[in-house]
Residue frames as a rotation matrix with the C-alpha (Angstrom) as fourth column:
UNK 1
-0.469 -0.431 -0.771 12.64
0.716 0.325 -0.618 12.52
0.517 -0.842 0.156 -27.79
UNK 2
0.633 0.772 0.060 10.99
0.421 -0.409 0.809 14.21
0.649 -0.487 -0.584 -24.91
UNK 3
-0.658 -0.720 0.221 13.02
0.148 -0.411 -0.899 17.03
0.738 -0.559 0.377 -22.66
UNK 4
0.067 0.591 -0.804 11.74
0.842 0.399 0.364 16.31
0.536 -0.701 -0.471 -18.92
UNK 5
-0.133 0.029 0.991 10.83
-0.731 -0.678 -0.079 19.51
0.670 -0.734 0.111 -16.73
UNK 6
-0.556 -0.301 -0.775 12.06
0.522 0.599 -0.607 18.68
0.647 -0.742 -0.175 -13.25
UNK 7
-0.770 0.592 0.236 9.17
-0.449 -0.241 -0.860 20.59
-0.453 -0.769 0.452 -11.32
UNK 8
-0.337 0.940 0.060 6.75
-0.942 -0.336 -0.019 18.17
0.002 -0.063 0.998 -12.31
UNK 9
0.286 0.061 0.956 5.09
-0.335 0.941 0.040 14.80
-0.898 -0.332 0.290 -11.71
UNK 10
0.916 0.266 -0.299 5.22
-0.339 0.120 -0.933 14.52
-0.212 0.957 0.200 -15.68
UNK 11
0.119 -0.989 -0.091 8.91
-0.993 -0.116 -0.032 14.88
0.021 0.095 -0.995 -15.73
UNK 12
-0.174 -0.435 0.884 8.67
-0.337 0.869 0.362 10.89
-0.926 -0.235 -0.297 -14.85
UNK 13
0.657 0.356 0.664 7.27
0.269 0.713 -0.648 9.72
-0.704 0.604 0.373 -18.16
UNK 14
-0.198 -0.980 0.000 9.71
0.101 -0.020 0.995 9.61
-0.975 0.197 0.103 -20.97
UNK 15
-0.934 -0.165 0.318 7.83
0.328 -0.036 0.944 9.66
-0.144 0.986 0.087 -24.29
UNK 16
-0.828 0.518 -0.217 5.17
-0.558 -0.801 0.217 11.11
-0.061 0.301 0.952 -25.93
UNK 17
-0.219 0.585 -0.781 3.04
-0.140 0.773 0.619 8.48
0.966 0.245 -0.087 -26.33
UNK 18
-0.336 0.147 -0.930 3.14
0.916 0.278 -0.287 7.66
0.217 -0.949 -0.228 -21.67
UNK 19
-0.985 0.165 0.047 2.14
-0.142 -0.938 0.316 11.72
0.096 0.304 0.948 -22.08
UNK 20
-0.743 0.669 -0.025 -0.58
-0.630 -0.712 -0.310 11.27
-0.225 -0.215 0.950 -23.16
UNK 21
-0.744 0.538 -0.395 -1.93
0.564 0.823 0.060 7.93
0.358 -0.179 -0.917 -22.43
UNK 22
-0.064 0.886 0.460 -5.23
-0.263 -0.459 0.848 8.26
0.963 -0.067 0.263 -21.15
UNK 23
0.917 0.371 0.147 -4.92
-0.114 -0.111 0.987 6.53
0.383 -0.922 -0.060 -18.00
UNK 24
-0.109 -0.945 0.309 -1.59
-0.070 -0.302 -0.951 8.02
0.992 -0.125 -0.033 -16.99
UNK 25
0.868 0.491 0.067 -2.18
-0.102 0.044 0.994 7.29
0.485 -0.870 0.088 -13.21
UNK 26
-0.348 -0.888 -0.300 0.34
0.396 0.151 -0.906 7.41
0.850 -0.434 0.300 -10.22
UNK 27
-0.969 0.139 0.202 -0.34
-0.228 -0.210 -0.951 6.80
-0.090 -0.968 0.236 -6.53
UNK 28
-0.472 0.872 0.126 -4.28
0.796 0.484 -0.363 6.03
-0.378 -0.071 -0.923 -7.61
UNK 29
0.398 0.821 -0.408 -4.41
0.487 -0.567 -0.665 9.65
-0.777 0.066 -0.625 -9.18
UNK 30
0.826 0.023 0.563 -4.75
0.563 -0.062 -0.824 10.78
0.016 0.998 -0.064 -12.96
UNK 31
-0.062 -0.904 -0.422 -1.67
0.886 -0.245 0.393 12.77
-0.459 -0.349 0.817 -13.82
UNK 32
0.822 0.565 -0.077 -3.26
0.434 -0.707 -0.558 14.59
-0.370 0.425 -0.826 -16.36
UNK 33
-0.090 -0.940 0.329 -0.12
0.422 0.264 0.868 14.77
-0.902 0.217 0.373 -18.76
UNK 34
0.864 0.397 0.310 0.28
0.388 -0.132 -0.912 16.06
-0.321 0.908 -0.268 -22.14
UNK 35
0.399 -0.775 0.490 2.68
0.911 0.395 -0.117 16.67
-0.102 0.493 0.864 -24.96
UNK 36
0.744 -0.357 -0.565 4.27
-0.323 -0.932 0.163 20.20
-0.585 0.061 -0.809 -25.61
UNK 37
0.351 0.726 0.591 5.68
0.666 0.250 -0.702 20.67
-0.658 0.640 -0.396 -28.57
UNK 38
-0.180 -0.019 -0.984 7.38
-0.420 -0.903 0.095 22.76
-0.889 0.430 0.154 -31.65
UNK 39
0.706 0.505 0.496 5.71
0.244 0.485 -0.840 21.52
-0.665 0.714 0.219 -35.10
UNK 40
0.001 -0.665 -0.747 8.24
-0.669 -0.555 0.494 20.97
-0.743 0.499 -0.446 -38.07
UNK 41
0.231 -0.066 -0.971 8.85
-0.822 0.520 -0.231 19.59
0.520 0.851 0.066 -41.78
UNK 42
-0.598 -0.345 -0.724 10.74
-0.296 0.934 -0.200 16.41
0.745 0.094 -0.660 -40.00
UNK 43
0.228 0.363 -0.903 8.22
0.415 0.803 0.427 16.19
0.881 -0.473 0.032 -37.00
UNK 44
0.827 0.561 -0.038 8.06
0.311 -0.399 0.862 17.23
0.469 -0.725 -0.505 -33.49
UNK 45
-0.463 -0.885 -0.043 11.45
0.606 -0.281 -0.744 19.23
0.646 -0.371 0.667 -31.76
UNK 46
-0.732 0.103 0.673 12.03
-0.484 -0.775 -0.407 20.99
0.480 -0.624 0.617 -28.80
UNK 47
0.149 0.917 -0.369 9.24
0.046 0.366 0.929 18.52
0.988 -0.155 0.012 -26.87
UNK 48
-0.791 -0.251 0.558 8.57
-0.520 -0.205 -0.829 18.50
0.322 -0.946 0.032 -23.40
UNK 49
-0.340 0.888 -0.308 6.01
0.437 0.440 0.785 16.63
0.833 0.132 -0.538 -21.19
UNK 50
-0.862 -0.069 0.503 3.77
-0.331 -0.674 -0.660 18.97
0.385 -0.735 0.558 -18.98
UNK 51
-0.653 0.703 -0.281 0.95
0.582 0.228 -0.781 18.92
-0.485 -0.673 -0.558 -16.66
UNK 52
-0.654 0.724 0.219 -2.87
-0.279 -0.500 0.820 20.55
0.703 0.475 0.529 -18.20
UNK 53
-0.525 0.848 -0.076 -6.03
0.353 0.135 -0.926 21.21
-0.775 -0.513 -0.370 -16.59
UNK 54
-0.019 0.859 0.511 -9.87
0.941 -0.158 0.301 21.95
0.339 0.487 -0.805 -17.96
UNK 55
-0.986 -0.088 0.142 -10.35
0.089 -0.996 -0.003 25.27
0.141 0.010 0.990 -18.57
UNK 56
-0.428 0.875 -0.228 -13.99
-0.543 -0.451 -0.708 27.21
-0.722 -0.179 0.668 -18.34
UNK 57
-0.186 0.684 -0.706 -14.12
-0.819 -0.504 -0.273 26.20
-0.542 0.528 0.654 -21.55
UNK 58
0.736 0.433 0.521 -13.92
-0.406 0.897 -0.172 22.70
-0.542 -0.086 0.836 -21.24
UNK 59
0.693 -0.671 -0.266 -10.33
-0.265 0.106 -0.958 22.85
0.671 0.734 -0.104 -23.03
UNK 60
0.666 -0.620 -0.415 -7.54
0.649 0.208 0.732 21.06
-0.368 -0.756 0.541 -21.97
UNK 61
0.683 -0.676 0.276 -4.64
0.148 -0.242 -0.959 23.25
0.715 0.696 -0.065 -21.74
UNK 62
0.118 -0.799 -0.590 -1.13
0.714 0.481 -0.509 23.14
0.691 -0.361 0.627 -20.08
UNK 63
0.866 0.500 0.003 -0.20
0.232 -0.407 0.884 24.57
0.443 -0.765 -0.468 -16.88
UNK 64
0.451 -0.892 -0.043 3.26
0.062 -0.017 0.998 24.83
-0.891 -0.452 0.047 -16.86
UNK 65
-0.056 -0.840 0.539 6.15
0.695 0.355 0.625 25.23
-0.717 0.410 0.564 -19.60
UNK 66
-0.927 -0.238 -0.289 6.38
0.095 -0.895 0.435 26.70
-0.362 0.376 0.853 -22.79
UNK 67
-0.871 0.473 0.137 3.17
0.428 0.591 0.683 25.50
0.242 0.654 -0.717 -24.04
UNK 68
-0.093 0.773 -0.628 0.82
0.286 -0.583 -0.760 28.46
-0.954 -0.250 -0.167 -21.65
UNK 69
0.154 0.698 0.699 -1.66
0.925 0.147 -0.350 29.64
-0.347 0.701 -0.623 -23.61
UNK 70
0.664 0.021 -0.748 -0.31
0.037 -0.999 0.004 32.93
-0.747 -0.030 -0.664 -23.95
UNK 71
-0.219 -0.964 -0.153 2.92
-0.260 -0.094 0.961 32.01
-0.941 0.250 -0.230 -25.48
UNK 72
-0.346 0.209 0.915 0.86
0.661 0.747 0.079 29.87
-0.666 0.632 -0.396 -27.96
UNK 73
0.642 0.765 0.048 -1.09
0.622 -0.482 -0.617 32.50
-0.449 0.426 -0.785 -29.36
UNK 74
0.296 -0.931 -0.212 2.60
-0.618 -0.356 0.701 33.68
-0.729 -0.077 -0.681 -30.19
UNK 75
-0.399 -0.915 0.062 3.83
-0.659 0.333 0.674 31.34
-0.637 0.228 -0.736 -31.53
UNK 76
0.430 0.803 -0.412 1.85
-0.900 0.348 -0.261 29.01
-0.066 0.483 0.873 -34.62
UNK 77
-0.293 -0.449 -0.844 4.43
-0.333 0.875 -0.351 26.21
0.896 0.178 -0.406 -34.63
UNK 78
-0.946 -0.228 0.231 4.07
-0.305 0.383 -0.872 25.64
0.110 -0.895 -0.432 -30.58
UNK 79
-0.069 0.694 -0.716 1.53
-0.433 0.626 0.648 22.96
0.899 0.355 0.257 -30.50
UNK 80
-0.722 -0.199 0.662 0.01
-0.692 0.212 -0.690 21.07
-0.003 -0.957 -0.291 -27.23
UNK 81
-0.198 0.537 -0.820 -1.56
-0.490 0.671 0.557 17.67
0.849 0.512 0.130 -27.22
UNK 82
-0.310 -0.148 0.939 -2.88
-0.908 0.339 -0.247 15.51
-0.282 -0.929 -0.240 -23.79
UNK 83
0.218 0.913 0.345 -4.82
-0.666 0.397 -0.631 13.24
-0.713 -0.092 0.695 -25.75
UNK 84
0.939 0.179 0.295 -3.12
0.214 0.366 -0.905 11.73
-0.270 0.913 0.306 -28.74
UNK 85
-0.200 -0.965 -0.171 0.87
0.109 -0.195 0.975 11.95
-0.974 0.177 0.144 -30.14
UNK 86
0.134 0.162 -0.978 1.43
-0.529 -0.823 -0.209 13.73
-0.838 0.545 -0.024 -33.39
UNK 87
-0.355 -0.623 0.697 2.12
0.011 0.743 0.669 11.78
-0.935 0.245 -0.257 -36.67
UNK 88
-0.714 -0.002 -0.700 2.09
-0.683 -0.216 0.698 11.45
-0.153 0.976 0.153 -40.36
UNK 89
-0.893 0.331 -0.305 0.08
0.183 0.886 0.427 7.99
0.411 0.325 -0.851 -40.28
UNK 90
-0.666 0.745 0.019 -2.85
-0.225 -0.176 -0.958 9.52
-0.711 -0.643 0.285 -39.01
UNK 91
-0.167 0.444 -0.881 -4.52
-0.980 -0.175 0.098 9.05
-0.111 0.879 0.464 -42.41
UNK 92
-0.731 -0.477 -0.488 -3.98
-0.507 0.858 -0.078 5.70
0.456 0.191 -0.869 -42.20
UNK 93
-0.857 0.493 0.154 -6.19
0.047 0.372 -0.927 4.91
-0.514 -0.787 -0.342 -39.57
UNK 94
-0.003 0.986 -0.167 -9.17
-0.452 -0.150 -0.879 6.34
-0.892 0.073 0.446 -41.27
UNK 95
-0.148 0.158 -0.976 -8.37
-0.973 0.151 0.172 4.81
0.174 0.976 0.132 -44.54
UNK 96
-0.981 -0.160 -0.108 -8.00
-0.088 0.869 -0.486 1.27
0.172 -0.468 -0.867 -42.44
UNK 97
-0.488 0.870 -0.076 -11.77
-0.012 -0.093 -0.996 1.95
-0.873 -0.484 0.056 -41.09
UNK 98
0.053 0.550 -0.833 -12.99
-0.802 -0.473 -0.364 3.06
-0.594 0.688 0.416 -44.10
UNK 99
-0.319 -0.434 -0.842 -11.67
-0.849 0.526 0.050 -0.18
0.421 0.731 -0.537 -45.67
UNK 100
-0.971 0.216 0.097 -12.77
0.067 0.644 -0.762 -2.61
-0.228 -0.734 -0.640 -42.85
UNK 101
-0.554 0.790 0.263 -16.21
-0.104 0.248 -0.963 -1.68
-0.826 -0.561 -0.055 -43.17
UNK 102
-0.199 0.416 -0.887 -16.60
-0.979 -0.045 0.199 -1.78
0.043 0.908 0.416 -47.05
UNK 103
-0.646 -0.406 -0.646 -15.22
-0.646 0.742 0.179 -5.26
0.406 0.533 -0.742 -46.75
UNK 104
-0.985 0.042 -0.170 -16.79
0.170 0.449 -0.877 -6.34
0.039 -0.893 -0.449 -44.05
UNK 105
-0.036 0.996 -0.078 -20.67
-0.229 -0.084 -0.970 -4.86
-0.973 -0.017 0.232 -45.02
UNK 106
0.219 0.453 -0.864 -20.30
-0.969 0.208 -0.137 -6.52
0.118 0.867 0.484 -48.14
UNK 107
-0.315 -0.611 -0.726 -19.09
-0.412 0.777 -0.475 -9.73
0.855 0.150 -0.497 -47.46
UNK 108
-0.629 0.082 -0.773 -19.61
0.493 0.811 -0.314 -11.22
0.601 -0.579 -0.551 -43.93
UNK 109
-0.822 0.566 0.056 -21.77
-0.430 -0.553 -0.714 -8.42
-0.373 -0.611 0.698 -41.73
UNK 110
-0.357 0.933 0.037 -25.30
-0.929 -0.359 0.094 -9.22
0.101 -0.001 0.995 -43.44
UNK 111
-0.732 -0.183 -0.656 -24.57
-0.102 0.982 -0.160 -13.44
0.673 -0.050 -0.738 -43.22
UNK 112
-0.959 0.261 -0.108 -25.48
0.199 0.355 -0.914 -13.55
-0.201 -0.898 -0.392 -39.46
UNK 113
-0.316 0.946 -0.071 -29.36
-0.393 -0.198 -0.898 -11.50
-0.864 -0.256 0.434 -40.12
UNK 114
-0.262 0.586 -0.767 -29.65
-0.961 -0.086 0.263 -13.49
0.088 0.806 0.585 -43.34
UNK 115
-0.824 -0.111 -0.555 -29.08
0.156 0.898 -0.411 -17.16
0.544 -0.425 -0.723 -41.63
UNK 116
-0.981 0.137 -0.134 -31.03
0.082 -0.330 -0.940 -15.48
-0.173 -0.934 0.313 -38.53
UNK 117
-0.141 0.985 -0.100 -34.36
-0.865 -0.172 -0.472 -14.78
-0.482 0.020 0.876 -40.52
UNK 118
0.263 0.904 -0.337 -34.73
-0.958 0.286 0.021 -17.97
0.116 0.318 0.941 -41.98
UNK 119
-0.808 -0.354 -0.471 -33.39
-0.106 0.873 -0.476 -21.05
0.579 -0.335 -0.743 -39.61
UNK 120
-0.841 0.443 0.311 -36.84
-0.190 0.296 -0.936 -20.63
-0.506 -0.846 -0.165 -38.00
UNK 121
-0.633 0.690 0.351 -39.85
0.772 0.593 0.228 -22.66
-0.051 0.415 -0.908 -38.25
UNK 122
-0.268 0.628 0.731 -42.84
-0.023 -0.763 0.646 -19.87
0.963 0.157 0.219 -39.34
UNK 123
0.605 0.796 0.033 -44.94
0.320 -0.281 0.905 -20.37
0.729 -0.537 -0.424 -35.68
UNK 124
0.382 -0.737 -0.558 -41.06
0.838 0.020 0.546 -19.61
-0.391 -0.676 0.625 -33.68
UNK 125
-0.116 -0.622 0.774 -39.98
0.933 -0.336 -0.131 -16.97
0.342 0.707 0.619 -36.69
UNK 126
0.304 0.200 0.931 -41.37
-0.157 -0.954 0.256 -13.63
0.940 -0.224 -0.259 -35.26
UNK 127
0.928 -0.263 0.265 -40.08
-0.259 0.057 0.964 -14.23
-0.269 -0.963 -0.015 -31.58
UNK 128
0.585 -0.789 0.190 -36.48
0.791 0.503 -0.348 -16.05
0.179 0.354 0.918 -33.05
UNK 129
-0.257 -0.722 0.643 -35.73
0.890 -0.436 -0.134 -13.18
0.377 0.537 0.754 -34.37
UNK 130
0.701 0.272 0.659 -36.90
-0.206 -0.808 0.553 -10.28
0.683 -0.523 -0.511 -31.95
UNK 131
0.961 -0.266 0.068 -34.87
0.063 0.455 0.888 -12.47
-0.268 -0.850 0.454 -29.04
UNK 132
0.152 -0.916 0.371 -31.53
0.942 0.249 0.227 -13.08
-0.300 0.315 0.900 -31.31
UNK 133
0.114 -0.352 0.929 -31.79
0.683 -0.651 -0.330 -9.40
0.721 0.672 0.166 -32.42
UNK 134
0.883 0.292 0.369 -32.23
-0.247 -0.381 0.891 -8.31
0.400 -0.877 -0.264 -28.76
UNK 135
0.846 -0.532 -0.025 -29.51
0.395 0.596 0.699 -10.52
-0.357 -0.601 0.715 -27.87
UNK 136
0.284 -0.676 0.680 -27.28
0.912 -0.030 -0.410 -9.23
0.297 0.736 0.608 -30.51
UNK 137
0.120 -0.620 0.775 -26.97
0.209 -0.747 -0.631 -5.64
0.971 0.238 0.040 -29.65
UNK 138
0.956 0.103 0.274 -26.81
-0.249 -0.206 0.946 -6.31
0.154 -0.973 -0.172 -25.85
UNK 139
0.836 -0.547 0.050 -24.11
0.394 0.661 0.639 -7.82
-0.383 -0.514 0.767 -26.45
UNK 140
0.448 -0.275 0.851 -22.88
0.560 -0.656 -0.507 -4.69
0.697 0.703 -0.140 -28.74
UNK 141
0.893 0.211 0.397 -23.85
-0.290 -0.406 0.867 -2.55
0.344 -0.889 -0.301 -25.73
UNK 142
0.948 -0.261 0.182 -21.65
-0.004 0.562 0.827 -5.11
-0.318 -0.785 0.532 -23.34
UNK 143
0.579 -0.677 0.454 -18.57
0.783 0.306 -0.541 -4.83
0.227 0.669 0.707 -26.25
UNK 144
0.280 -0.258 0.925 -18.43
0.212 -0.923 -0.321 -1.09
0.936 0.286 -0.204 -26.48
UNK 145
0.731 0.302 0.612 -19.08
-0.381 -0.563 0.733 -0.74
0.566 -0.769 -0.297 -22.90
UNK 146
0.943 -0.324 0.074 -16.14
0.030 0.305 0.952 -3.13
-0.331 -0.896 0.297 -21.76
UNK 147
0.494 -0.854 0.161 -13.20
0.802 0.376 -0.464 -2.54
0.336 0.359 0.871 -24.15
UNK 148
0.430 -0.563 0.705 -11.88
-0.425 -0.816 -0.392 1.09
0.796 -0.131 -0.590 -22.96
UNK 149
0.475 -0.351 0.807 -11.25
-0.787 0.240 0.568 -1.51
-0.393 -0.905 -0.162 -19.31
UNK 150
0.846 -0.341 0.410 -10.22
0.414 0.904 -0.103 -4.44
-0.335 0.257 0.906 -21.30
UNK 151
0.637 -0.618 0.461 -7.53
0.532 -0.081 -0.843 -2.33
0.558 0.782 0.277 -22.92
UNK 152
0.392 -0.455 0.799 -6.56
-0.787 -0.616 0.036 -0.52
0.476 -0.643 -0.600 -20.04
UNK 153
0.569 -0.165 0.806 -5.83
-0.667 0.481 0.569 -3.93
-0.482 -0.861 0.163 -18.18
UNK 154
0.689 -0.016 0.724 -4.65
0.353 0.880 -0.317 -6.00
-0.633 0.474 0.612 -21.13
UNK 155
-0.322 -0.606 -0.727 -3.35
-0.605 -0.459 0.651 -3.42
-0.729 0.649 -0.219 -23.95
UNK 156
-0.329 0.155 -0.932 -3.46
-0.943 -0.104 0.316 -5.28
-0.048 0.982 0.180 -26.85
UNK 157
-0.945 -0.255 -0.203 -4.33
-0.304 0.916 0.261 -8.41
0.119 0.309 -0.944 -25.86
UNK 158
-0.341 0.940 0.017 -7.72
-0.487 -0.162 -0.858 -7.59
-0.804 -0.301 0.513 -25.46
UNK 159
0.160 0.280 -0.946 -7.65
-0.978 0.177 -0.113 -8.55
0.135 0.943 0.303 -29.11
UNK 160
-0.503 -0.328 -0.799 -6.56
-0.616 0.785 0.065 -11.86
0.606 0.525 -0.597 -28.57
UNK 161
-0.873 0.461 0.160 -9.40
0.120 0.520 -0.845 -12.41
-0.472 -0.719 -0.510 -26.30
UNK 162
0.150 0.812 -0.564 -11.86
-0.753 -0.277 -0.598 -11.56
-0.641 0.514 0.570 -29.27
UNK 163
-0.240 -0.563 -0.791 -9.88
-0.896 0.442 -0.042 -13.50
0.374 0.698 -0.610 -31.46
UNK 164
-0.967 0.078 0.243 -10.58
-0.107 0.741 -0.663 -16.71
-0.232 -0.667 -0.708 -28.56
UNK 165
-0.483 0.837 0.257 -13.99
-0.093 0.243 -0.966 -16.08
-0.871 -0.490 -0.040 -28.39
UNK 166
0.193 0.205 -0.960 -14.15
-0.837 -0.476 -0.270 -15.81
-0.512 0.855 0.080 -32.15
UNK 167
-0.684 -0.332 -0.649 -12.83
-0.348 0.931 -0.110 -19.63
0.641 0.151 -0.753 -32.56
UNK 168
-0.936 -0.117 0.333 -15.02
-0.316 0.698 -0.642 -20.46
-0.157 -0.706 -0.690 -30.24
UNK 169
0.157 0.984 0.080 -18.12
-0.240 0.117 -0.964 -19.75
-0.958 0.132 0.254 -31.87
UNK 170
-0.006 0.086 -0.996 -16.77
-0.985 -0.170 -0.008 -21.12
-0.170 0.982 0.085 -35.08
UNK 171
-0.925 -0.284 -0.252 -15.96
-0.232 0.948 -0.219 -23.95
0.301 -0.144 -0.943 -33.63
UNK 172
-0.618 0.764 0.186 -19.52
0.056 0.279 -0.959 -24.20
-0.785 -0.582 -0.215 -31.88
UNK 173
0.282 0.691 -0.665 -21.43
-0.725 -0.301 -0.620 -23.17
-0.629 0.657 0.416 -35.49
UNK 174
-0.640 -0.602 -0.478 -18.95
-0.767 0.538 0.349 -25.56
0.047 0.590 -0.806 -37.30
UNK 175
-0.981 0.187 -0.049 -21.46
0.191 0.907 -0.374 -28.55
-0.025 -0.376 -0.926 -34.99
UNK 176
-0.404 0.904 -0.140 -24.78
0.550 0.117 -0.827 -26.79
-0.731 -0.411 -0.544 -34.54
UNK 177
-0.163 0.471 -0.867 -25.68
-0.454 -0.816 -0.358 -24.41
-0.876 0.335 0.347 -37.69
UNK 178
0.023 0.056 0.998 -27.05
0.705 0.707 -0.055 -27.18
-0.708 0.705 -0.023 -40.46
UNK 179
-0.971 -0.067 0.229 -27.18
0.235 -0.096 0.967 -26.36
-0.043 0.993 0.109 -44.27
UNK 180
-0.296 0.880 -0.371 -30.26
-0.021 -0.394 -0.919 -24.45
-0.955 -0.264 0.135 -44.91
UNK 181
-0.713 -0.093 -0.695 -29.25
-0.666 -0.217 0.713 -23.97
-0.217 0.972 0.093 -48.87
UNK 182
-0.801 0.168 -0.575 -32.58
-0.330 0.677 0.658 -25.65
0.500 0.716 -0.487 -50.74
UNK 183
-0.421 0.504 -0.754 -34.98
0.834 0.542 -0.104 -26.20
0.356 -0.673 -0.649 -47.68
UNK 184
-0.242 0.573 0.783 -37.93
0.195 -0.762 0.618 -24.30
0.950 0.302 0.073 -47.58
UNK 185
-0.710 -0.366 0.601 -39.00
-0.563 -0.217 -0.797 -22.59
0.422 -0.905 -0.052 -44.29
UNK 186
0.528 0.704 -0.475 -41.59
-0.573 0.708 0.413 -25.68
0.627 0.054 0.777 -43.93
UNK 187
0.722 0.005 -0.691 -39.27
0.009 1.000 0.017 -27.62
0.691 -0.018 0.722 -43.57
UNK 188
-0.320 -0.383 0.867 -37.01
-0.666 -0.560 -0.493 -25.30
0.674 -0.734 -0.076 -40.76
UNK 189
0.276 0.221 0.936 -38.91
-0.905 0.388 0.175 -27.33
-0.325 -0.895 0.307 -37.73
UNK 190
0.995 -0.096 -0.016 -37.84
0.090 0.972 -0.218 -30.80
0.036 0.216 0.976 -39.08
UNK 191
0.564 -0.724 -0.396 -34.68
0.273 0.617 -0.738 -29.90
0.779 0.308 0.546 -39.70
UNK 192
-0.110 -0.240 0.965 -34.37
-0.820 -0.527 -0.224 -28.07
0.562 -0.816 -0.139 -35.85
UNK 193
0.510 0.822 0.254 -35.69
-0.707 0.232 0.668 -31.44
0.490 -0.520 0.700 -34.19
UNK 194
0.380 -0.754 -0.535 -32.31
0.445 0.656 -0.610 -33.21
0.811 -0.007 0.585 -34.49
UNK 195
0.662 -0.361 -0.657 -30.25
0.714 0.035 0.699 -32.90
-0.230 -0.932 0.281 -31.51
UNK 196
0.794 -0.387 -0.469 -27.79
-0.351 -0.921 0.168 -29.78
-0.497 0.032 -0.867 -31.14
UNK 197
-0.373 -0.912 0.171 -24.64
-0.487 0.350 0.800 -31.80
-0.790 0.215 -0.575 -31.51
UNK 198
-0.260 0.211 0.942 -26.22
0.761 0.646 0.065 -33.42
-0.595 0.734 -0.328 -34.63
UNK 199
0.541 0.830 -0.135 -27.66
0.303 -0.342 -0.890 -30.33
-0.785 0.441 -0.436 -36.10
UNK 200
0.148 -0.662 -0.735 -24.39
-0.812 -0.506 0.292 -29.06
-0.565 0.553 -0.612 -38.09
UNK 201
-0.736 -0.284 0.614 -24.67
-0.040 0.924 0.380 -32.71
-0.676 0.255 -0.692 -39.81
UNK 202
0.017 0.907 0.421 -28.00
0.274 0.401 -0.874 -32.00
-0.962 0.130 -0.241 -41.21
């Protein structure tokens, strides 16, 4: 639980976690929130949520409560976070990553650039694949660069707009990405000549 100081805007939010969201906003301007703290065997006590600014040194640190930077240097248990809420399961996460991308770069990641180099015909193959690999990390670029707003406006359902667009191209590859297995790259421009909607038939 969080104990609210009543001389600040902070005082409205109620848990550690609205703390130190990132875009903690009110009225159209950041609050700039953060967690305060006494570290123990069962977990945070004694919390508060306070207000922090950027120091010289580019540190955030708190501007109000017990959590001034003087007291801290006092005190090794008194702990201040703006950015993140304390927890045991923090390990988790990285073992999740670490597990996502074994599976995932052995298994489905190298599919797409092994399809990709050889569904073209030889006099299309060196352009194909400059264009589709061009295309591919713009649209990396266009991922990275829109999910910190997709999650701010959505929360989690950002995911279930990947998850959409992720059925849709399975559903579109399901009709248009023929059987290559056995068919030399000769024969790539014959088997491209069939209509799209026919080509997942071939």
């Amino acid at each position: 639980s969080v104990t609210l100081p009543s001389n600040s805007t902070c005082g409205a939010l109620s848990t550690c976690y609205d703390c130190t969201y990132e875009y903690d906003m009110r009225d159209g301007e950041n609050m700039k929130c953060g967690f305060c703290y006494v570290s123990s065997a069962s977990g945070p006590v004694q919390s508060s949520c306070v207000a922090w600014q950027v120091d010289d040194d580019g540190e955030n640190i708190p501007t109000e409560g017990r959590c001034l930077p003087a007291s801290m240097e006092k005190d090794d248990n008194l702990k201040f976070v703006s950015q993140y809420c304390p927890t045991k399961f923090s390990p988790m996460i990285v073992i999740g990553l670490m597990l996502y991308l074994v599976s995932f770069q052995s298994g489905l990641g190298p599919v797409p650039w092994i399809v990709n180099s050889e569904i073209y015909p030889l006099w299309f193959r060196s352009a194909g694949v400059s264009l589709s690999t061009g295309f591919n990390w713009a649209l990396n670029i266009f991922v990275s660069y829109t999910f910190l707003y997709l999650v701010q406006a959505f929360d989690y359902g950002s995911y279930y707009i990947y998850a959409g667009f992720s059925f849709i191209a399975l559903i579109w590859f399901f009709f248009t990405l023929p059987e290559t297995k056995g068919r030399t790259l000769e024969e790539m421009e014959q088997l491209f000549s069939k209509p799209v909607w026919r080509l997942g038939r071939g």
